[in-house]
C-alpha positions in Angstrom: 0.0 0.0 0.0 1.3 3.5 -0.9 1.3 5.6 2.6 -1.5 8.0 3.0 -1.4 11.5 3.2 -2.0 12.6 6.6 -2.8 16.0 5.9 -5.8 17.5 4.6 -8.0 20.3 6.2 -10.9 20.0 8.8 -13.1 22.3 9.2 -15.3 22.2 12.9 -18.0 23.4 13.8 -18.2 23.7 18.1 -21.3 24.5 19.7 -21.5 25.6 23.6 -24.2 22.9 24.5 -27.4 24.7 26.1 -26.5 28.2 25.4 -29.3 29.9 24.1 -28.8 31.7 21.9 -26.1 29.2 20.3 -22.9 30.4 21.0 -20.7 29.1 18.8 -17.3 29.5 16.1 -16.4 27.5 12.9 -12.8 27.1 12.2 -10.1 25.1 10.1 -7.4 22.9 11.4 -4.8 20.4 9.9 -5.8 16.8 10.0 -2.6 15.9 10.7 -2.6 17.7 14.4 -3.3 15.6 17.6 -6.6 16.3 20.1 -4.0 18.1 22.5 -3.6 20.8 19.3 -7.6 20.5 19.0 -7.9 20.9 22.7 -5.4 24.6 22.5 -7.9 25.7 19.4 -11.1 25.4 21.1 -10.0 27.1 24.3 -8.7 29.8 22.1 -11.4 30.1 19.2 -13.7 29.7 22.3 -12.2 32.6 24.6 -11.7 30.2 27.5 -8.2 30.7 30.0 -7.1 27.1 30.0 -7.3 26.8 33.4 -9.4 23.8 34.6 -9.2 19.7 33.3 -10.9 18.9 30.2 -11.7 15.8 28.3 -13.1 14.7 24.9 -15.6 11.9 24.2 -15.8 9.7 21.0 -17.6 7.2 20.5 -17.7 6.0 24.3 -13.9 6.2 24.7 -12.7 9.1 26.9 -9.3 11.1 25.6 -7.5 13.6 27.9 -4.2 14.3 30.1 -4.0 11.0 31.9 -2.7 11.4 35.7 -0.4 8.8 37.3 -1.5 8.9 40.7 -5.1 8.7 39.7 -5.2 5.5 37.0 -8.4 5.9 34.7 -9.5 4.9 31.1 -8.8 8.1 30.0 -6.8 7.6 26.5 -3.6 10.1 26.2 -4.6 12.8 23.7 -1.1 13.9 22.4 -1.1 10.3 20.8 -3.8 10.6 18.7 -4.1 13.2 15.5 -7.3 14.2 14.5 -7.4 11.5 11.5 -7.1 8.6 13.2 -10.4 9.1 14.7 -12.2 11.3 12.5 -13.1 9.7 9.1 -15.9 11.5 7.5 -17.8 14.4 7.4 -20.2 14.9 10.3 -18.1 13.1 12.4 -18.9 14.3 15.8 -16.9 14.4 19.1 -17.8 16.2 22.6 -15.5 18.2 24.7 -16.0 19.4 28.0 -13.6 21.7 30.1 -14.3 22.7 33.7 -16.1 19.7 35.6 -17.0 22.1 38.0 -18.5 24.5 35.7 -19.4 21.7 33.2 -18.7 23.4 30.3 -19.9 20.7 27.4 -19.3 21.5 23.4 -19.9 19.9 20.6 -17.5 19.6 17.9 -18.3 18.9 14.1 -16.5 17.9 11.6 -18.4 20.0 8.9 -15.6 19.7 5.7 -12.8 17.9 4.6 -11.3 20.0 2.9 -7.6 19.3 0.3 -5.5 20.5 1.7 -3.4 24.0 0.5 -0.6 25.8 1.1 -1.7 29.1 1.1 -4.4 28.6 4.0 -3.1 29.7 7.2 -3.5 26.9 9.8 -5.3 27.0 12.3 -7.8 29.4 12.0 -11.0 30.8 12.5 -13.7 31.8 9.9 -17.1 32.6 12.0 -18.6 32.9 15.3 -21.1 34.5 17.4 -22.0 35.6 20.8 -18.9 36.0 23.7 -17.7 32.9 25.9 -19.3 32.7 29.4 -16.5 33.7 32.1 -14.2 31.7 33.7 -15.6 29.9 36.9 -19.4 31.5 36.6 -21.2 28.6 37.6 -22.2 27.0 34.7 -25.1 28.0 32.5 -27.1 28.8 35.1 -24.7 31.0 36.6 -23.9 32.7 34.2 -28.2 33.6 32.9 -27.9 34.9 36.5 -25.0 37.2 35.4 -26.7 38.2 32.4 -29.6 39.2 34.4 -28.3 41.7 37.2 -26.0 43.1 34.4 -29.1 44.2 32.5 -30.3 46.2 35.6 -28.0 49.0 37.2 -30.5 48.6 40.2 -29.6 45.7 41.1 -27.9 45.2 44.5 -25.5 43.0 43.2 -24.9 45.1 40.0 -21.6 47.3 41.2 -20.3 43.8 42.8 -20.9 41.6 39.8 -19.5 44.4 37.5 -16.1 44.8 39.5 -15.8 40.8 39.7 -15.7 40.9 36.4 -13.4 43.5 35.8 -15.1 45.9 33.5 -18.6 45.5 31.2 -19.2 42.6 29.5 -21.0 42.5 26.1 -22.8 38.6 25.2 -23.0 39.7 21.6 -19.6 40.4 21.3 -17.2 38.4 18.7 -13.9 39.6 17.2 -12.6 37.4 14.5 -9.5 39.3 14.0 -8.0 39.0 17.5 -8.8 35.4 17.6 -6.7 34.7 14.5 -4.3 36.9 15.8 -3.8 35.1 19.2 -4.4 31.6 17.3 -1.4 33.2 14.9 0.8 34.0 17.5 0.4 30.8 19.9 0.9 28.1 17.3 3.5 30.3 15.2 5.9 30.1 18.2 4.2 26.9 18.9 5.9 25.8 15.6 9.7 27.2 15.9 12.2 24.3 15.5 13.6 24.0 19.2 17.0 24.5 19.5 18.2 21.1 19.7 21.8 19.2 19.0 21.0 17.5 16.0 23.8 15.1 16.6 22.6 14.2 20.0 19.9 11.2 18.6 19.3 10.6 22.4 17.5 13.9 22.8 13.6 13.2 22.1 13.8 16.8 21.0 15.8 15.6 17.8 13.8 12.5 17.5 11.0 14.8 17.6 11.9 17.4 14.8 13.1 14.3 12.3 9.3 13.0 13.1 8.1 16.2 12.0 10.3 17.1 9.4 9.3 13.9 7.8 5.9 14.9 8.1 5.7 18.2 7.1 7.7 18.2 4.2 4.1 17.6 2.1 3.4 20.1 0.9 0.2 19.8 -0.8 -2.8 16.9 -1.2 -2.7 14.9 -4.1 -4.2 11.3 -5.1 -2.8 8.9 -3.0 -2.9 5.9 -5.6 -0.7 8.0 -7.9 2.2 9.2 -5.2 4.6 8.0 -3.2 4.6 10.0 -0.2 8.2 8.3 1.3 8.4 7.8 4.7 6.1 9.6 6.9 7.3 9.1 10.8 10.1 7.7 12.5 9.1 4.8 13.4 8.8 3.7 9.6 11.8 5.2 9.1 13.8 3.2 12.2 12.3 -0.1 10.2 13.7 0.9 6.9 17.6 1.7 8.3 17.3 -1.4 10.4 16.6 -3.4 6.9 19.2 -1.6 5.3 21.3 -2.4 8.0 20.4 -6.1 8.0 20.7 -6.8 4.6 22.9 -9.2 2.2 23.7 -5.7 0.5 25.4 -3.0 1.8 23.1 0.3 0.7 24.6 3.6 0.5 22.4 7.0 0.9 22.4 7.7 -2.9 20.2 5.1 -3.4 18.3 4.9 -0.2 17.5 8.8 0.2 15.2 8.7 -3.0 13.1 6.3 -1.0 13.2 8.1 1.9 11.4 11.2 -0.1 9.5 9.1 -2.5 8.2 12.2 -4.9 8.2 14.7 -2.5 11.9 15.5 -1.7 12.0 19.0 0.6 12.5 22.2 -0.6 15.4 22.6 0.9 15.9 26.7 2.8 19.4 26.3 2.6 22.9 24.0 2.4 22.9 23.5 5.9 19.6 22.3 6.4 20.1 19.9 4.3 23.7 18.5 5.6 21.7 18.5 9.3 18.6 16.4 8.4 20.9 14.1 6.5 24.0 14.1 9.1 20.8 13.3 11.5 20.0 10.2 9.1 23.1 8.5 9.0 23.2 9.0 12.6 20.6 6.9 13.8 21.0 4.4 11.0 24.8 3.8 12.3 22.8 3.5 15.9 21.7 0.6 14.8 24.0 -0.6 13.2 26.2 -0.7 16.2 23.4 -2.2 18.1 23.0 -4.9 16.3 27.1 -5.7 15.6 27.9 -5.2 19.0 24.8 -5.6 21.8 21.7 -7.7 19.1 20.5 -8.3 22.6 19.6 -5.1 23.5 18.4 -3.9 20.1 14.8 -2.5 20.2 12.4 -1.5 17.5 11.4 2.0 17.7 7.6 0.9 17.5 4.4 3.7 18.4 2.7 3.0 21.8 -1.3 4.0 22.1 -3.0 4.2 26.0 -6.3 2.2 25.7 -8.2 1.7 28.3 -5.1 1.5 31.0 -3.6 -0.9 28.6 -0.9 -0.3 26.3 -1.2 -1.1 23.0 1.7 -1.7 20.7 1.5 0.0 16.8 4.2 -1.9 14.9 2.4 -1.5 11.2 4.4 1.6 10.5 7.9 0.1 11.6 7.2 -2.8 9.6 6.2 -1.2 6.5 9.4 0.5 6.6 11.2 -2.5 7.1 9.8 -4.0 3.6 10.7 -0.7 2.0 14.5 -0.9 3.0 14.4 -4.8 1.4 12.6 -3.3 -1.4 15.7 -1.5 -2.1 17.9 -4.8 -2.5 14.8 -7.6 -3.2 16.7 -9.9 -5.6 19.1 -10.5 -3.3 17.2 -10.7 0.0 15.9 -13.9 -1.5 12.5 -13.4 0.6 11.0 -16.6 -0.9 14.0 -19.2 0.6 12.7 -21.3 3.7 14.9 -19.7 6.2 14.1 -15.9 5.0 10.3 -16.5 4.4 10.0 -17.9 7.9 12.1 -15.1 9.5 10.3 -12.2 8.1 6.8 -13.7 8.6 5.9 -11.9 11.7 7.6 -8.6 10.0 5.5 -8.7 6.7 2.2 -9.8 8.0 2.6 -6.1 9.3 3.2 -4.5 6.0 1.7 -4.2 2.1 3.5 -7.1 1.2 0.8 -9.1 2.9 -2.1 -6.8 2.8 -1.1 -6.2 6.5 -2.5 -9.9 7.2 -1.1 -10.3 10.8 -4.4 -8.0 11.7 -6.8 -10.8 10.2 -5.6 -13.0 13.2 -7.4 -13.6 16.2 -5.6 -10.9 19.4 -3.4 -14.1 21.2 -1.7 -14.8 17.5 -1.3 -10.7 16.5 0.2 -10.5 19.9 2.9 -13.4 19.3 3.6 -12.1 16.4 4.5 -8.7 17.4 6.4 -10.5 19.8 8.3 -12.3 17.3 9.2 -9.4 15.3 12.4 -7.9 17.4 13.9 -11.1 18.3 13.6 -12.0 14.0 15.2 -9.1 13.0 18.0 -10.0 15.1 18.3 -13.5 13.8 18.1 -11.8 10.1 21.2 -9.3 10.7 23.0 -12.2 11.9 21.8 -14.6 8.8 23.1 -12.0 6.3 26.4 -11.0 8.3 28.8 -13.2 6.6 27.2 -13.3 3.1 26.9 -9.8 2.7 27.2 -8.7 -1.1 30.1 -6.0 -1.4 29.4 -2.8 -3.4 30.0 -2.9 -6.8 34.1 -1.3 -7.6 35.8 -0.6 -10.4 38.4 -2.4 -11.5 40.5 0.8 -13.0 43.4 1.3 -11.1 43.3 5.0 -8.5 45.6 7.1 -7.1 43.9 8.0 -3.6 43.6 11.5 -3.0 43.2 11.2 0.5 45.1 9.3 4.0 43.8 5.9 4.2 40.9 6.3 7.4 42.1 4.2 10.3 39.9 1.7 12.4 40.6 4.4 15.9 40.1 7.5 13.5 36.7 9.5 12.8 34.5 8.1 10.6 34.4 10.5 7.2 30.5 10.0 7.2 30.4 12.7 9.5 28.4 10.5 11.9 31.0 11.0 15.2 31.7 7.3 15.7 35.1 5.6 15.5 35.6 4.3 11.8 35.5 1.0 13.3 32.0 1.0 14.4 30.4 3.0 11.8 31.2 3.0 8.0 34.3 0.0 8.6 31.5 -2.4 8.5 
């Protein structure tokens, strides 16, 4: 299966449940961005301080912040973007904030929408009517509020009016300052963090690769017809780790076209582009060395989901990009030979070679074969070890231009390892 595109535009309707009249905004965001980013739009499209818990609600499973010392159901919303759940149009989710208040909305998805360039993300197109204040009392507390602020006579009037701060209009709605502030938040939200992009054991650097992958789709197009590349990190720990395993030994001027498939970055500048790739090779000699000098400890960088206090393991991605990193060398991986088809079984069952057909089995035998799937890949870099297919060299004689690279030396990849642990092999 080609990967999909995982970015198009939603378009939401939220609705302040029981508010009459409807208070209520419409506003675009990327399909791509998780319930935590859907979360940070609605308390700011809504005009809400982001000050008490909140939850959403889909179809009977509960998504929030989870808390450690209070153990719950509650799903972890930063792991889930907005088109894992949310299929088709009128697809509807509720989100409440303030359980003491109880603040409930509902949130539509009204449009999907292609996805383009030139469409600032997110924003906000309509609206009507103010947000109730923070901590009021709910709907009926804040009717109340309405009421004595429509009568200077009241005896709680002058009170009400300085606990608020100032007057307060119902009716009012300013579209331009809440695409400014949604501007302004997610526009910082969005700078690169400074990170050292040769330290791979900062998450941060994991983190910008992820996205970097991600992001560098730049537009929607037909999904039979394109080949996205790799997507995440997690595909893209499978692929090196192939590479890595392999009876051939790959170098990046072949495997970086697959890494892009048709949509290779615009690149801003010469060092952007030596980082990213420096970062590549990086991990890819990671595990390498992992699996030359410690197989034991190698682990697959595989996605985790919370459900329902249960941790479920997503290995579809990592496999996927395990099949495209033998795609690369398929003659001579000799995939149909007893000993190879039985070793990658639990790998491809996860990936388009098999129509993903380890999800067709019943939850004891997907769960062994998940479990099957690190141990194999360590049992296939050792099977292809000692038979491993040197590059093809020239026969015509050279003069080197450069000092022979001893084993103690730097490696001249640029990676920071020893040349015996990196490139030597």
């Amino acid at each position: 299966m080609t990967p999909q595109s995982l970015r198009a535009i939603y378009q939401f309707k939220v609705t302040l449940k029981g508010a009459r009249p409807p208070i209520w905004r419409r506003f675009q965001i990327a399909s791509s961005d998780t319930l935590e980013d859907l979360h940070l739009v609605l308390q700011i499209v809504m005009g809400w301080q982001n000050v008490h818990l909140h939850e959403f609600n889909y179809k009977k499973i509960r998504y929030g912040v989870p808390d450690k010392n209070y153990p719950s159901d509650i799903a972890d919303e930063t792991n889930y973007r907005l088109a894992q759940l949310l299929k088709k149009e009128k697809d509807k989710l509720t989100y409440d904030y303030d359980f003491g208040d109880g603040w409930r909305h509902d949130v539509i998805l009204e449009k999907i929408l292609p996805f383009n360039t030139d469409t600032t993300l997110p924003n906000c197109i309509k609206g009507k009517r103010a947000c109730p204040p923070e901590d009021i009392g709910g709907l009926g507390g804040y009717m109340h509020f309405l009421q004595i602020l429509s009568d200077p006579s009241d005896p709680e009037y002058k009170e009400t009016l300085d606990w608020m701060g100032g007057e307060f209009d119902p009716e009012h709605f300013n579209l331009e300052e809440i695409n400014e502030v949604l501007y302004a938040y997610f526009n910082q939200a969005d700078k690169i963090i400074e990170v050292d992009l040769t330290d791979i054991s900062n998450p941060n650097t994991i983190d910008f690769l992820d996205n970097f992958l991600l992001y560098r789709i730049k537009e929607e197009l037909d999904n039979n017809e394109h080949d996205e590349g790799i997507l995440c990190i997690s595909e893209l720990d499978g692929f090196f780790t192939a590479i890595a395993s392999g009876p051939e030994l790959i170098p990046p001027s072949q495997w970086l076209p697959a890494v892009w498939g048709e949509f290779e970055p615009e690149w801003e500048s010469e060092q952007e582009f030596q980082n990213v790739i420096g970062l590549m090779i990086a991990i890819m000699n990671d595990i390498s060395t992992n699996l030359m000098e410690s197989p034991e400890k190698f682990e697959a960088n595989f996605e985790y989901r919370e459900f329902k206090d249960k941790t479920v393991t997503i290995v579809d991605e990592w496999c996927e990009g395990y099949w495209r990193g033998i795609s690369l060398a398929l003659n001579s991986w000799n995939i149909d030979s007893a000993d190879m088809a039985l070793l990658l079984t639990p790998i491809l069952a996860f990936s388009s070679q098999s129509n993903w057909k380890g999800h067709e089995f019943s939850e004891q035998e997907l769960e062994n074969l998940q479990r099957n799937i690190e141990p194999n890949a360590r049992k296939i870099h050792a099977y292809w070890l000692n038979q491993r297919i040197p590059p093809t060299l020239s026969h015509k004689s050279h003069q080197r231009n450069t000092p022979k690279t001893g084993r103690n030396d730097p490696c001249p990849c640029g990676s920071g390892k020893k040349y015996k642990k990196c490139c030597l092999h």
